[in-house]
N, C-alpha and C positions, 0 to 999 in steps of 0.2 A: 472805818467809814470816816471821810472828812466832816471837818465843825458844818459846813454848808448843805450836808444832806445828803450829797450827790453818793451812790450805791456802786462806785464804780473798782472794778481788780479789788472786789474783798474777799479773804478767805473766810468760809465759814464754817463752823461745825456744827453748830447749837440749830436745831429745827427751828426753834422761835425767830431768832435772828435771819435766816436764811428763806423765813416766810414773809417776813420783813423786808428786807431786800428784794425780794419777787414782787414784790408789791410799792415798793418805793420805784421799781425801774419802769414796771408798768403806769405806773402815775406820771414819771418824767415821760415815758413814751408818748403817752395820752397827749400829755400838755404840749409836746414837742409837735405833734399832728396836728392839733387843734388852732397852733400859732403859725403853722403854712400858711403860704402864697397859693393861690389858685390855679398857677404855674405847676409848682410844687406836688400840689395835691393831684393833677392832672397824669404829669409823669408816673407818680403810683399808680393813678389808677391805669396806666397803658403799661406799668410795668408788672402789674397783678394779672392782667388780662393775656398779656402777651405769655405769662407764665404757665396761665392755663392751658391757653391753645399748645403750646409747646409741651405741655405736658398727656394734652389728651391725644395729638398726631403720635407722637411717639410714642404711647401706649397701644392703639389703634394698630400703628406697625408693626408692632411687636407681638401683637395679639394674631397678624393677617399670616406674619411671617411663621409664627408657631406654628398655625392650622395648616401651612404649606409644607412645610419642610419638617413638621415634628420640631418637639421639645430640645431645646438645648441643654446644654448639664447646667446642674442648680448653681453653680458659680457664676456663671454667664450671665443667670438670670436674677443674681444677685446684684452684681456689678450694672446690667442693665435699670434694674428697679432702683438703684443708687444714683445712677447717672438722672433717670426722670426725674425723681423726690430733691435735686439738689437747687437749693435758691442762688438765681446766678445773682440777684440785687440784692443780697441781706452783705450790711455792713462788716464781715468776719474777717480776723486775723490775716494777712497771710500763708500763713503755714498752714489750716485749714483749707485753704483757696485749692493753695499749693496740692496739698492732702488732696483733693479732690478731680482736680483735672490730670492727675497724673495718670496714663494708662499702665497697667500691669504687663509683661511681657507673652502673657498666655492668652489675651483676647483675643477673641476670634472679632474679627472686624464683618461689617454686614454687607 
């Protein structure tokens, strides 16, 4: 951890420390939200919202399309409940991103 506080690329092992950490990034968080632009704060909340609906159509679909066609195999339906649950606006790595939009070779496209 740097002299200045900041919680940021640390390895940790120790529970204590690693509850600490959880708790120092969520206070940076906090304060970080807290000192938006109204601008800012706006885009969240259209990019929380837009999250939703995207999440509930494409459930809803998946839901209509089951009840028509029958169940697809559990892999399918894994990779589907993955593609819903994935935040496209959280600040993550690359290779995560990466990790994530990448199709498998055995999906079945809808």
């Amino acid at each position: 951890m740097a002299l200045n506080g900041s919680a940021e690329n640390v390895n940790i092992t120790d529970p204590v420390l690693a509850a600490f950490v959880r708790r120092q990034r969520r206070w940076e968080e906090h304060e970080r939200r807290k000192n938006t632009t109204l601008a800012e704060r706006f885009v969240r909340f259209a990019q929380k919202k837009h999250l939703t609906f995207r999440r509930s159509i494409l459930m809803t679909g998946y839901a209509v399309r089951n009840l028509l066609f029958g169940r697809p195999p559990m892999e399918q339906l894994m990779e589907e409940l993955e593609y819903v649950n994935k935040k496209l606006y959280e600040s993550a790595d690359a290779e995560s991103q990466r990790k994530a939009w990448t199709k498998p070779e055995d999906h079945v496209e809808l």
